[in-house]
ZADO-1210 file (C-alpha; in nm, 4 decimals, padded with zeros to 6 digits):
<atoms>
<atom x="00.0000" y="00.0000" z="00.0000" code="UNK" pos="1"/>
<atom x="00.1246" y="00.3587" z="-00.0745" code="UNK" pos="2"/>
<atom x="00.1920" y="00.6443" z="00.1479" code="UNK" pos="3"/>
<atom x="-00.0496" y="00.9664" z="00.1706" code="UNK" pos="4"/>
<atom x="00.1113" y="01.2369" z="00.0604" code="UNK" pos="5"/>
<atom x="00.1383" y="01.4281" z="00.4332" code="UNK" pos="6"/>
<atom x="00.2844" y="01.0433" z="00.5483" code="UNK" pos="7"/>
<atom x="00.5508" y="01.0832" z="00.2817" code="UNK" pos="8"/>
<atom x="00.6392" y="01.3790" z="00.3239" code="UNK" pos="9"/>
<atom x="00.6636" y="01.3111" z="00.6779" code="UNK" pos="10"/>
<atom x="00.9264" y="00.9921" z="00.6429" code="UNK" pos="11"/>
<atom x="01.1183" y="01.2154" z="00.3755" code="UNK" pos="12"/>
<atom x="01.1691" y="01.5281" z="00.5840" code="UNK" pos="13"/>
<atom x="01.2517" y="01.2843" z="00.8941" code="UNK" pos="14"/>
<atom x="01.4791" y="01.1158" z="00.6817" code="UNK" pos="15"/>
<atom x="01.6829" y="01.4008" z="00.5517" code="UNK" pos="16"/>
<atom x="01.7083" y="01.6002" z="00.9111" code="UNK" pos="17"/>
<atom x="01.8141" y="01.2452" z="01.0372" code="UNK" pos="18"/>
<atom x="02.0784" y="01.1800" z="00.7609" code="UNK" pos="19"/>
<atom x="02.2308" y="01.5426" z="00.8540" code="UNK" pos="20"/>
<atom x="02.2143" y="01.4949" z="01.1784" code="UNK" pos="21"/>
<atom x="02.3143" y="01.1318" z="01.3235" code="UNK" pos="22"/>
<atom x="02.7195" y="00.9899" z="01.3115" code="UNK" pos="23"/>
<atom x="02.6789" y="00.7849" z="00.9839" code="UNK" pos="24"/>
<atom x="03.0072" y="00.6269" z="01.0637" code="UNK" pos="25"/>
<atom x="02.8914" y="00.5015" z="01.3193" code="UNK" pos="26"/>
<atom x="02.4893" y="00.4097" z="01.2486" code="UNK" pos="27"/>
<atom x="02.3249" y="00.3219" z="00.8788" code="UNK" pos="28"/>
<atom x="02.0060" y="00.4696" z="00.8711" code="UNK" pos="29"/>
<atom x="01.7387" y="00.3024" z="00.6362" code="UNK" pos="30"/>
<atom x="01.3702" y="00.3633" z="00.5083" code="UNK" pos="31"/>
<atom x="01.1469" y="00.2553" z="00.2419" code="UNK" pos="32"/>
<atom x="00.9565" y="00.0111" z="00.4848" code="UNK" pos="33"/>
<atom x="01.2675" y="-00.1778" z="00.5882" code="UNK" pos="34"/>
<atom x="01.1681" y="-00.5383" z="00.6483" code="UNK" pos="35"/>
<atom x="01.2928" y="-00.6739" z="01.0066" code="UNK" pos="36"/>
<atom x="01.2780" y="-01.0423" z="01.0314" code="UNK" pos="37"/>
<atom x="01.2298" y="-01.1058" z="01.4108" code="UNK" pos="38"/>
<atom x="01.2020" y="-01.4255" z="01.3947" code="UNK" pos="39"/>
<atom x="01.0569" y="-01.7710" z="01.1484" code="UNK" pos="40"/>
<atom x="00.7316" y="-01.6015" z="01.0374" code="UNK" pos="41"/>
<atom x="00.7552" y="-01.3202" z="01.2351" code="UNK" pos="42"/>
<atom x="00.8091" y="-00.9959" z="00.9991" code="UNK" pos="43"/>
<atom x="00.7820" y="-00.6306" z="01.0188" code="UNK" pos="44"/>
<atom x="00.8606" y="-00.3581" z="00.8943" code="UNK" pos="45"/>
<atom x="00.9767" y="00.0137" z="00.9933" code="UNK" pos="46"/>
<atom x="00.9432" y="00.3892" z="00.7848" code="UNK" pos="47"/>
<atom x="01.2554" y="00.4945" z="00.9207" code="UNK" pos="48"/>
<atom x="01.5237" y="00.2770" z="01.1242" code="UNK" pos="49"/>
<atom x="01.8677" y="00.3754" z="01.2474" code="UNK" pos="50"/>
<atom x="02.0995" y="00.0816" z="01.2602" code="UNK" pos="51"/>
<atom x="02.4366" y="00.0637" z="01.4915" code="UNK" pos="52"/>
<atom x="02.6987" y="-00.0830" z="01.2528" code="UNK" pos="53"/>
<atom x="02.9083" y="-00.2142" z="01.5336" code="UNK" pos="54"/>
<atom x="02.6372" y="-00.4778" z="01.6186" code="UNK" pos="55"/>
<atom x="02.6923" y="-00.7043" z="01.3345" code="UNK" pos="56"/>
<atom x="02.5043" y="-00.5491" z="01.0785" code="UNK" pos="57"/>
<atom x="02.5356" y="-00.7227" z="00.7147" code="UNK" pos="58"/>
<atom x="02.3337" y="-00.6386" z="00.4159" code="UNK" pos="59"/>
<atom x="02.2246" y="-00.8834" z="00.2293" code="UNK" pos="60"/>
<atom x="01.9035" y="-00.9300" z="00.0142" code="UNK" pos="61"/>
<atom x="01.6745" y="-01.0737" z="00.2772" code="UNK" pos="62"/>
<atom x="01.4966" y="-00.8110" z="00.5718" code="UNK" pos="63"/>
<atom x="01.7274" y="-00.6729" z="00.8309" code="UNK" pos="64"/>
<atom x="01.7807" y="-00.9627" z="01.1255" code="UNK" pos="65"/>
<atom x="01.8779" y="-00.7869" z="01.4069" code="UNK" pos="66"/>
<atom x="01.6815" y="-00.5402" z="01.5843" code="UNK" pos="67"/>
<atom x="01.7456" y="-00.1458" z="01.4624" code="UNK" pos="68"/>
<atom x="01.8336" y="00.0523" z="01.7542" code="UNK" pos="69"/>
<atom x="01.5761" y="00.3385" z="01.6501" code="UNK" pos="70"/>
<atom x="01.2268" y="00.2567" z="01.4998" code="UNK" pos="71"/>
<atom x="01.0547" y="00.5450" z="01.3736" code="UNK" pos="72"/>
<atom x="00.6716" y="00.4995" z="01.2501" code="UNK" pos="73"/>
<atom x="00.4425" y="00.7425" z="01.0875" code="UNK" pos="74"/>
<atom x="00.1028" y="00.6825" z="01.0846" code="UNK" pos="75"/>
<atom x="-00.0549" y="00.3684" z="01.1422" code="UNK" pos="76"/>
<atom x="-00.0780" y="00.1397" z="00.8690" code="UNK" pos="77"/>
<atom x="-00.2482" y="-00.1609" z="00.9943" code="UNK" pos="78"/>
<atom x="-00.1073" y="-00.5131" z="00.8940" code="UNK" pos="79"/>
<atom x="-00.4286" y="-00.7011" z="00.9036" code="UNK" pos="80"/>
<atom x="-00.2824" y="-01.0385" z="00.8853" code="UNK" pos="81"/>
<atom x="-00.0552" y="-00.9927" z="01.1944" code="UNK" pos="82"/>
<atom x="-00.2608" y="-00.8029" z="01.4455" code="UNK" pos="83"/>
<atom x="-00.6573" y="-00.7593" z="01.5320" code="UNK" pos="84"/>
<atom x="-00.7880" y="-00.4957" z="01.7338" code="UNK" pos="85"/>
<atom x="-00.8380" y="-00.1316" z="01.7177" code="UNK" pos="86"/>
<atom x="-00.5180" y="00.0881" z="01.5849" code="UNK" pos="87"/>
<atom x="-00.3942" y="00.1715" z="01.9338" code="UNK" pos="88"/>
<atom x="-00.3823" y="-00.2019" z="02.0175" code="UNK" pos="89"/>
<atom x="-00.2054" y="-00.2622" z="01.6845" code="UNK" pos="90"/>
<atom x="00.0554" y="00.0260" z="01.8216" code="UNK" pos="91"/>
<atom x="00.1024" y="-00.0996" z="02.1719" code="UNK" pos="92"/>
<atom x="00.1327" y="-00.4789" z="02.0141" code="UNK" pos="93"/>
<atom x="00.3771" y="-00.3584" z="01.7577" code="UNK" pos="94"/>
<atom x="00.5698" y="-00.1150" z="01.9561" code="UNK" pos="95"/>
<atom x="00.5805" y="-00.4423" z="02.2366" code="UNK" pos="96"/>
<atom x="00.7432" y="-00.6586" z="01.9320" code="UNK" pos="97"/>
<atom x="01.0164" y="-00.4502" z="01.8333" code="UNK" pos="98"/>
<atom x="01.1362" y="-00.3966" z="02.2171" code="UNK" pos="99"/>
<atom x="01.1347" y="-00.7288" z="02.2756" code="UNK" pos="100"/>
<atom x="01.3070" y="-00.8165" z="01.9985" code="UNK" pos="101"/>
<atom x="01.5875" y="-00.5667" z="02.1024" code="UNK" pos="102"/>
<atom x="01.5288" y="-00.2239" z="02.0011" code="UNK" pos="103"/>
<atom x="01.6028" y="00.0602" z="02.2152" code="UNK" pos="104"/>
<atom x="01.4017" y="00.3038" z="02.0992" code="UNK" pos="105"/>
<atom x="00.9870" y="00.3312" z="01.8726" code="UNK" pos="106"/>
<atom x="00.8933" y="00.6637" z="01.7995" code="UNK" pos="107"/>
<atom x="00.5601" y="00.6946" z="01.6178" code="UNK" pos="108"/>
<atom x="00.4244" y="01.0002" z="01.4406" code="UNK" pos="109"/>
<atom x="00.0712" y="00.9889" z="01.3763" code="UNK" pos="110"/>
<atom x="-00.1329" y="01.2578" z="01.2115" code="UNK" pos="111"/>
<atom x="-00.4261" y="01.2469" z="01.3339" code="UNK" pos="112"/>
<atom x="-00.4074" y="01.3257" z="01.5962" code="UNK" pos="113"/>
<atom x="-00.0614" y="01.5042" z="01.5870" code="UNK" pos="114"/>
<atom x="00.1161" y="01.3057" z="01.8334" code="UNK" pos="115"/>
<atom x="00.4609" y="01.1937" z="01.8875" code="UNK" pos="116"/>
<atom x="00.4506" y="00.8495" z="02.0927" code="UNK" pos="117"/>
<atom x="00.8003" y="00.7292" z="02.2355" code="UNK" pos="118"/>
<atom x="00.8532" y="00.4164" z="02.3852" code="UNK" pos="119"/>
<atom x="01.1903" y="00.2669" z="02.5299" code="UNK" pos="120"/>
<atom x="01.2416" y="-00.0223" z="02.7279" code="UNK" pos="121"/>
<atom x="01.3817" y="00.1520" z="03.0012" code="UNK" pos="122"/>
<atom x="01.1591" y="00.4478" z="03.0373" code="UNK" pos="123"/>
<atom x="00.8049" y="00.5531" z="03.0289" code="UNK" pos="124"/>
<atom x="00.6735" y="00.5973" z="02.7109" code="UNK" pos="125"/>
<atom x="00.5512" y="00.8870" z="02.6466" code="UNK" pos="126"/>
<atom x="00.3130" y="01.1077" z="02.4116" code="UNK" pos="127"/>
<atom x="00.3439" y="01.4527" z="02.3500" code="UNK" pos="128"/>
<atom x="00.2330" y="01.6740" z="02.0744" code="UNK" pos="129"/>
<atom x="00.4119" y="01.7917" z="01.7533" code="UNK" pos="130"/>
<atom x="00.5452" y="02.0880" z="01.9000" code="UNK" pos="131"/>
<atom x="00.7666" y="01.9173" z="02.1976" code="UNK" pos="132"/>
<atom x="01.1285" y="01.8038" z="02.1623" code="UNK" pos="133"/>
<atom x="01.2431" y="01.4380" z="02.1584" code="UNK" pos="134"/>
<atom x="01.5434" y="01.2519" z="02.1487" code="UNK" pos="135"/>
<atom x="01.5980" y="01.0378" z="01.8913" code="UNK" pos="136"/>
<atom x="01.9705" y="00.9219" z="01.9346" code="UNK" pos="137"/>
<atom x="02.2636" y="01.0317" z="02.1080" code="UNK" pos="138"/>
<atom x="02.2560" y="01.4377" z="02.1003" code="UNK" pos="139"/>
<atom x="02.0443" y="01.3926" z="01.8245" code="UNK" pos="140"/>
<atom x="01.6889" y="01.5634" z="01.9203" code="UNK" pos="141"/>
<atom x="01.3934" y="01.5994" z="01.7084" code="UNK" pos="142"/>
<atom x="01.0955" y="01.8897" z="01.7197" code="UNK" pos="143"/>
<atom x="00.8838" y="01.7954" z="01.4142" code="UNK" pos="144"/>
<atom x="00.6570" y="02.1118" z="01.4576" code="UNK" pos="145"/>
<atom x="00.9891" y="02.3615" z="01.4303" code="UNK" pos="146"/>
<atom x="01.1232" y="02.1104" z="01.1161" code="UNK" pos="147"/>
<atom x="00.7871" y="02.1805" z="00.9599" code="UNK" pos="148"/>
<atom x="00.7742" y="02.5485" z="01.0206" code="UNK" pos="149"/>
<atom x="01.1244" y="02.5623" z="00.9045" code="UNK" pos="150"/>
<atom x="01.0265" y="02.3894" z="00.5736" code="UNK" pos="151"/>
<atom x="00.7474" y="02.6383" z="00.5376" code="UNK" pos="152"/>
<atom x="00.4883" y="02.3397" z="00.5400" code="UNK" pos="153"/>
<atom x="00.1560" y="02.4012" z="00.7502" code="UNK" pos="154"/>
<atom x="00.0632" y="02.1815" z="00.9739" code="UNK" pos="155"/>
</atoms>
């Protein structure tokens, strides 16, 4: 299934401030729906995720195999086939996945309402609108509403 237009826009503009802003030497940051193999039928996939190349990262042509450390989401884009329930249960369930599974941080964006959710497995997650600052990675912080302004796109 495509992207909206605001949902693409979104990943891109996420994309390119993260690209500019994280040490590429030292992560690989991918999009494009990367596919995450958790486990033997167990597959999902990620807008944006920001891989540490120290933890035995190889690219091959199969889905990523171990866990990103970042997960970023926009919107909610139901996978019918793997999860029932309402979207926020198909969040939670998700977001639940890819901690276990070892990453450290899921950051969703949704746009309706325009929230920023942020879950860690060491914290509590956390939503906040647009307009608040959150870390992504390392010193790396992200305040969508200020990136949008700063784009000149309305919000």
């Amino acid at each position: 299934m495509g992207s909206s237009s605001l949902q693409a826009m979104l990943v891109s503009l996420i994309h390119g401030f993260l690209f500019t802003h994280i040490d590429r030497k030292q992560y690989l940051l991918a999009t494009n729906k990367s596919g995450i193999h958790l486990d033997k039928g167990n597959n999902l996939s990620n807008d944006i995720a920001i891989f540490d190349k120290s933890s035995g990262l190889t690219l091959t042509d199969k889905y990523f195999n171990i866990p990103p450390k970042i997960a970023i989401e926009v919107d909610v884009r139901i996978e019918p086939e793997e999860f029932s329930g309402k979207e926020s249960g198909y969040v939670y369930e998700k977001t639940e996945r890819l901690l276990e599974f070892g990453v450290d941080t899921v950051i969703w964006i949704t746009t309706q309402p325009k929230k920023i959710f942020v879950a860690t497995r060491t914290s509590p997650w956390l939503t906040q609108n647009w307009d608040a600052t959150v870390p992504v990675l390392d010193d790396v912080h992200l305040n969508l509403a200020a990136l949008l302004t700063e784009e000149g796109i309305e919000f």
